[in-house]
C-alpha positions as CSV (number, residue, x, y, z in Angstrom):
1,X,-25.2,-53.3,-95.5
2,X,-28.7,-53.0,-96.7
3,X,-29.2,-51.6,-100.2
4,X,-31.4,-48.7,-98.5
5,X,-28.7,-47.7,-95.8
6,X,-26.4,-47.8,-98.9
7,X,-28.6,-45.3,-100.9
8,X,-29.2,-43.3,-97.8
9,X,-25.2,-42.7,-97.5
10,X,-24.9,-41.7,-100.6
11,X,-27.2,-38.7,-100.2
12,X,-26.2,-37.6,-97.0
13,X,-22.3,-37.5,-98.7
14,X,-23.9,-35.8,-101.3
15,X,-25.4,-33.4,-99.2
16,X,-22.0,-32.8,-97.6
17,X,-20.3,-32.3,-101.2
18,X,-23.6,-29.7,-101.8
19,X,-22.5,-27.7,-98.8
20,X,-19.1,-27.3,-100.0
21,X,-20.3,-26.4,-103.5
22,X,-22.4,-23.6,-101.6
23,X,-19.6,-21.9,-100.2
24,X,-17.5,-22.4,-103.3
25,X,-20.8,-20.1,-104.9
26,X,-20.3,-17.5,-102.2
27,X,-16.6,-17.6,-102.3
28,X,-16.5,-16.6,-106.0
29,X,-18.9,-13.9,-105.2
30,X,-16.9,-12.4,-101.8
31,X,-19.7,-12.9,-99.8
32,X,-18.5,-13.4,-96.7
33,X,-19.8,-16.6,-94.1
34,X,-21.3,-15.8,-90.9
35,X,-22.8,-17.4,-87.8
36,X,-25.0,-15.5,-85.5
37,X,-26.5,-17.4,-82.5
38,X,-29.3,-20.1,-82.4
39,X,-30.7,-19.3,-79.5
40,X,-32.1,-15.3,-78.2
41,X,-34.1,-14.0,-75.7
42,X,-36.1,-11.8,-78.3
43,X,-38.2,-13.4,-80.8
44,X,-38.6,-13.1,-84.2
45,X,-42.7,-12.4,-85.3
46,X,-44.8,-13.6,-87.7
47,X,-48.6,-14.2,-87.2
48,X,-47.6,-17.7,-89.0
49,X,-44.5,-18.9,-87.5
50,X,-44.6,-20.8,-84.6
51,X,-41.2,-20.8,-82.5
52,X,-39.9,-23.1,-80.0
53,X,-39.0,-22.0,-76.8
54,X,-36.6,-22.6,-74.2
55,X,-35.1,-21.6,-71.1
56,X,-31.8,-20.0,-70.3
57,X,-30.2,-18.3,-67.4
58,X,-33.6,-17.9,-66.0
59,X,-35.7,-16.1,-68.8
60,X,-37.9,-17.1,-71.9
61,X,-36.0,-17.9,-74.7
62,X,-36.1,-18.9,-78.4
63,X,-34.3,-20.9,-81.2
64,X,-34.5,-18.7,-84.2
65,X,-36.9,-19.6,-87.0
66,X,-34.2,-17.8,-89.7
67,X,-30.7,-16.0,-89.1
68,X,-32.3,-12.8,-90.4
69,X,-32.5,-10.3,-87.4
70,X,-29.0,-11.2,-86.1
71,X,-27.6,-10.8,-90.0
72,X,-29.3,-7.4,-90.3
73,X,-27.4,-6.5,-87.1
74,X,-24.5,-7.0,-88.4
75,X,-24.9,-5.1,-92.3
76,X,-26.0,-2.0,-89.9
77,X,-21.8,-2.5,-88.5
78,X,-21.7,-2.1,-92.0
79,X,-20.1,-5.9,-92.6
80,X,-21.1,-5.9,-95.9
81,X,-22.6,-9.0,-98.0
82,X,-23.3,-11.8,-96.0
83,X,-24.9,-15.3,-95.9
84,X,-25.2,-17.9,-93.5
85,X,-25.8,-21.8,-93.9
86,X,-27.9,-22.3,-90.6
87,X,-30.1,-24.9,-88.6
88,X,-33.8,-23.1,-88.4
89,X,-36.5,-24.0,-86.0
90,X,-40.6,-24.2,-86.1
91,X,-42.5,-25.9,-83.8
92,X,-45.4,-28.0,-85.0
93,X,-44.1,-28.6,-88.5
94,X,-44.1,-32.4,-89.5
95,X,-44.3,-33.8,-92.6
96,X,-43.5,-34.8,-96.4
97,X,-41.3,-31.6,-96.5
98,X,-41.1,-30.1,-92.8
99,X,-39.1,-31.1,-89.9
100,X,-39.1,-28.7,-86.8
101,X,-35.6,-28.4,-87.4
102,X,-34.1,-28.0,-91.2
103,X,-31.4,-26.1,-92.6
104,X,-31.5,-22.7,-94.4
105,X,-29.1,-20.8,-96.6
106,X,-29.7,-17.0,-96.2
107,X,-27.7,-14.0,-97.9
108,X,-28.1,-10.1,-98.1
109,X,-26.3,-8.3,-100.8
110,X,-26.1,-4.9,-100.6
111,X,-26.2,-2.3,-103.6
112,X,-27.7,-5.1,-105.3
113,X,-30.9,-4.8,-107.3
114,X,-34.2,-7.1,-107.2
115,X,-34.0,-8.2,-110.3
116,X,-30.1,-9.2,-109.8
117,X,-31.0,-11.0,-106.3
118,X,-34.1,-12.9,-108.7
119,X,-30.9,-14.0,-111.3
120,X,-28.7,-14.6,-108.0
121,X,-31.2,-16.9,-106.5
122,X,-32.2,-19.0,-110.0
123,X,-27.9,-19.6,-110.3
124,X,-27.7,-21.1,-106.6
125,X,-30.9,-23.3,-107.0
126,X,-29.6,-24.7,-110.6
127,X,-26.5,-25.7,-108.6
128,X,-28.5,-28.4,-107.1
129,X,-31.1,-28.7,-110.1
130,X,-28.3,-29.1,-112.2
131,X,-30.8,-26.7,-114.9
132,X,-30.5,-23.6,-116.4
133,X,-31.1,-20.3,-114.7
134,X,-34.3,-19.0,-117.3
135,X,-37.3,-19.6,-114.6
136,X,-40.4,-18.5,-115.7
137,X,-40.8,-15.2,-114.0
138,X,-44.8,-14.4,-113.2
139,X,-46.4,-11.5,-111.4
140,X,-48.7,-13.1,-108.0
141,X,-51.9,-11.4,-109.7
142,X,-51.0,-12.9,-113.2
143,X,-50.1,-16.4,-111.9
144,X,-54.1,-16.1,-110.5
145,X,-55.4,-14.8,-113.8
146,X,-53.0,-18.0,-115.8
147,X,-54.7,-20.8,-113.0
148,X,-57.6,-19.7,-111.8
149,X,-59.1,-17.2,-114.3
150,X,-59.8,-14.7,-111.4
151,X,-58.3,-12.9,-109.1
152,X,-60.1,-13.2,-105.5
153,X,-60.5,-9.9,-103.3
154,X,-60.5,-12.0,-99.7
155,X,-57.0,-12.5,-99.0
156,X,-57.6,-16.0,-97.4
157,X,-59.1,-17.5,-100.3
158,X,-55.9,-15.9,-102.2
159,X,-54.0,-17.8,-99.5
160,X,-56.3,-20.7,-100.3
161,X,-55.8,-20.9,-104.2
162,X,-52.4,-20.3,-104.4
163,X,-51.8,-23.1,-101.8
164,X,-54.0,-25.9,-103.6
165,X,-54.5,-24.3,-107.2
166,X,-51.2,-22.5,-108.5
167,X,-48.5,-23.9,-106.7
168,X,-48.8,-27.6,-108.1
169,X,-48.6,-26.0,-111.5
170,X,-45.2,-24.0,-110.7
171,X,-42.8,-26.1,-112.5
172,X,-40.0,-23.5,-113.2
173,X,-41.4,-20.7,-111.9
174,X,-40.5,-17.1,-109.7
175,X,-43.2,-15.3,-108.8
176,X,-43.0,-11.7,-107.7
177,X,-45.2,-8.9,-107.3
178,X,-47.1,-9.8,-104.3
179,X,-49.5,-7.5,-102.5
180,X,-49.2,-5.2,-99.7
181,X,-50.2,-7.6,-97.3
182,X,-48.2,-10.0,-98.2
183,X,-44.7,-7.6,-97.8
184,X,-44.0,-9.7,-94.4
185,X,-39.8,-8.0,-94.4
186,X,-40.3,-6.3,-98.2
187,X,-40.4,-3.0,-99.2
188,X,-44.0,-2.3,-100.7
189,X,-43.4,-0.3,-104.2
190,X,-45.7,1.4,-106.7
191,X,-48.6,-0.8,-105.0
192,X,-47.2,-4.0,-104.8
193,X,-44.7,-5.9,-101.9
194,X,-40.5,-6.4,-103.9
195,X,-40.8,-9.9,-103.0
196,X,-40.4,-13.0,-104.6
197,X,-40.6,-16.5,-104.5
198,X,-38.8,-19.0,-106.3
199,X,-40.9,-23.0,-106.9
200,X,-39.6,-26.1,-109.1
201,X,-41.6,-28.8,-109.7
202,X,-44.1,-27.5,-107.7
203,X,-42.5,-27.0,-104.4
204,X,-41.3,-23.5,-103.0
205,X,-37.6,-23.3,-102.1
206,X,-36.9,-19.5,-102.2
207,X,-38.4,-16.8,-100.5
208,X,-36.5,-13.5,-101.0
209,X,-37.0,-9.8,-100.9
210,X,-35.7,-6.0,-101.5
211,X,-35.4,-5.8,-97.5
212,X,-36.9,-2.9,-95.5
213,X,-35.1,-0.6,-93.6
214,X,-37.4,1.8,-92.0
215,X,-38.0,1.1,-88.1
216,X,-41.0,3.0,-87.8
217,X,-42.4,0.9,-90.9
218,X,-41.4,-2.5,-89.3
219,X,-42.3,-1.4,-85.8
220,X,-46.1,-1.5,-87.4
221,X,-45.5,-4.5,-89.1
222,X,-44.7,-6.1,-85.8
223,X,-47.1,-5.0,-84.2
224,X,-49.5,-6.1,-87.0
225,X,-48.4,-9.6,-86.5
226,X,-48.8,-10.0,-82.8
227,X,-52.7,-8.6,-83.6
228,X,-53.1,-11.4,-86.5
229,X,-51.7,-13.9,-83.6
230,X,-54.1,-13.2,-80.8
231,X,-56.5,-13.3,-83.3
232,X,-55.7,-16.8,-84.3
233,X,-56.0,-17.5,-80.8
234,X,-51.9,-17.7,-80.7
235,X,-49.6,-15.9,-77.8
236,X,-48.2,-12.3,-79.4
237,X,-44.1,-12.3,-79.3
238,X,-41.9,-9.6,-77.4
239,X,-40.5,-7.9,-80.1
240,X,-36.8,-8.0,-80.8
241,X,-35.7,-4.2,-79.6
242,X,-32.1,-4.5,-81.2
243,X,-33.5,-5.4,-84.3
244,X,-35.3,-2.1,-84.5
245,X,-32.1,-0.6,-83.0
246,X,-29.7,-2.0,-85.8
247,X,-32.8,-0.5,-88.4
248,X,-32.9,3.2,-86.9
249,X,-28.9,3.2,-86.7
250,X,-29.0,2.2,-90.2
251,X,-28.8,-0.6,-92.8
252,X,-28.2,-0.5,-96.5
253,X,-30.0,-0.7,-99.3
254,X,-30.3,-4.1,-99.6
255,X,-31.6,-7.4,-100.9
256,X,-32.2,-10.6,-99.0
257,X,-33.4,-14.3,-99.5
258,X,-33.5,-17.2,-97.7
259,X,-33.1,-20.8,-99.2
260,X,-34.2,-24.3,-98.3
261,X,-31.7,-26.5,-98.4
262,X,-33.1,-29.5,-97.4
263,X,-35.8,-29.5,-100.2
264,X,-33.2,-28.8,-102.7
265,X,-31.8,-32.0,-101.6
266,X,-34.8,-33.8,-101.8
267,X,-35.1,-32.6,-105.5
268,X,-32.3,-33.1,-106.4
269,X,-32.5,-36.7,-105.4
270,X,-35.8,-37.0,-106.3
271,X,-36.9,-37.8,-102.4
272,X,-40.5,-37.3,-101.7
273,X,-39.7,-36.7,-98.1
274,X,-37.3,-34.9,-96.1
275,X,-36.6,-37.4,-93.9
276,X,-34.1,-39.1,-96.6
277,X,-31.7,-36.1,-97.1
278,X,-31.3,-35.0,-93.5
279,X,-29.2,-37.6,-90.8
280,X,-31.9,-37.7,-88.5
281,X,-35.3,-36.9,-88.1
282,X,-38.0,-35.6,-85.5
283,X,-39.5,-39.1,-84.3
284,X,-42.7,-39.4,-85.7
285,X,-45.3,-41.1,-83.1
């Protein structure tokens, strides 16, 4: 056996030994597993996601790009706190860190404040950093003020900056605090969206947020997005009607993230691609 299928098992045992360790986190926290469908005839929307489609029993179909909508379905039963270790889909992502399909770990706890699901977030990720939980925590404006000495009013070159010019730099870092525009599922509070993200070493892994509940408020966000994606010169999504049903029967007051556990991996091994810690990979041509 060649030294580099040697190394190769090792991480994909580790990875195995990481899953179990993720549960064991939930476990000890009574957060209960679950495991909604892949695959749904309603799509979820965002002007930036791309989703792969299929077809089943005769209609237009899609794999899911997160197990979000089909959680928040189930905290309006009133399940409780969740999470879900899932296979994700996104079409035309390839590369160092992307694969059209990855794997995601997303939770909701409910009754729980932003600042605990911040602290919540930082313990899960050191599981696999094997580092302390005290990330640098940085407002989106400051982190512009810190790396760029200015604070741009055109929210593509925000986009732009923050991309090429601050997220290199976030070593240890959650930022929070982002703007209005930038809410995508948050609630947007005293001006500014309760979202965060969390980066190490300069690569984003967390993306979490104090999760809105109002239907008429996400109804326009929707619609929103399907305008930014004919705009882009993308098809608009149907949007997911039980989605909305689940938010006017009622959620709680919740928080939610969503983590990626594939580029923990490749951190923790100190990978620069993601094509060692998965089994198998989309072939490149």
């Amino acid at each position: 056996m060649s030294l580099a299928l040697t190394n190769r098992l090792a991480v994909l045992r580790d990875r195995a030994t990481m899953l179990a360790r993720a549960r064991a986190f939930f476990a000890e926290r009574d957060v209960l597993e679950v495991d909604v469908p892949i695959l749904s005839e309603r799509a979820s929307v965002d002007a930036h996601i791309d989703l792969i489609e299929a077809f089943c029993l005769g209609k237009r179909a899609f794999l899911h790009s997160s197990p979000e909508y089909g959680m928040k379905r189930l905290l309006s039963e009133g399940i409780g706190d969740i999470y879900q270790i899932s296979h994700v889909f996104r079409s035309d992502e390839l590369g160092e860190r992307h694969n059209p399909e990855f794997t995601m770990v997303e939770w909701y706890r409910c009754d729980f404040s932003f600042e605990q699901m911040i602290e919540e977030t930082a313990a899960f990720a050191s599981l696999f950093l094997e580092c302390s939980t005290d990330f640098e925590k940085l407002t989106y404006r400051d982190a512009f003020s810190r790396y760029v000495g200015h604070y741009p009013e055109a929210q593509e070159e925000r986009d732009r900056l923050f991309a090429f010019e601050i997220e290199p730099e976030l070593q240890k870092t959650i930022i929070y605090g982002f703007p209005p525009e930038q809410a995508a599922l948050a609630r947007v509070a005293n001006g500014s969206a309760e979202r965060f993200e969390l980066f190490y070493q300069g690569i984003e892994l967390a993306n979490g947020y104090h999760e809105l509940t109002d239907p008429v408020e996400q109804k326009k966000r929707f619609e929103v997005s399907n305008l930014q994606r004919l705009a882009l010169g993308k098809k608009p999504y149907p949007v997911d009607t039980l989605f909305l049903e689940a938010l006017e029967k009622g959620i709680p007051d919740c928080c939610g993230v969503a983590v990626g556990f594939d580029r923990l991996m490749m951190l923790r091994h100190d990978t620069h691609t993601i094509d060692e810690v998965i089994p198998f990979t989309w072939e490149k041509s």
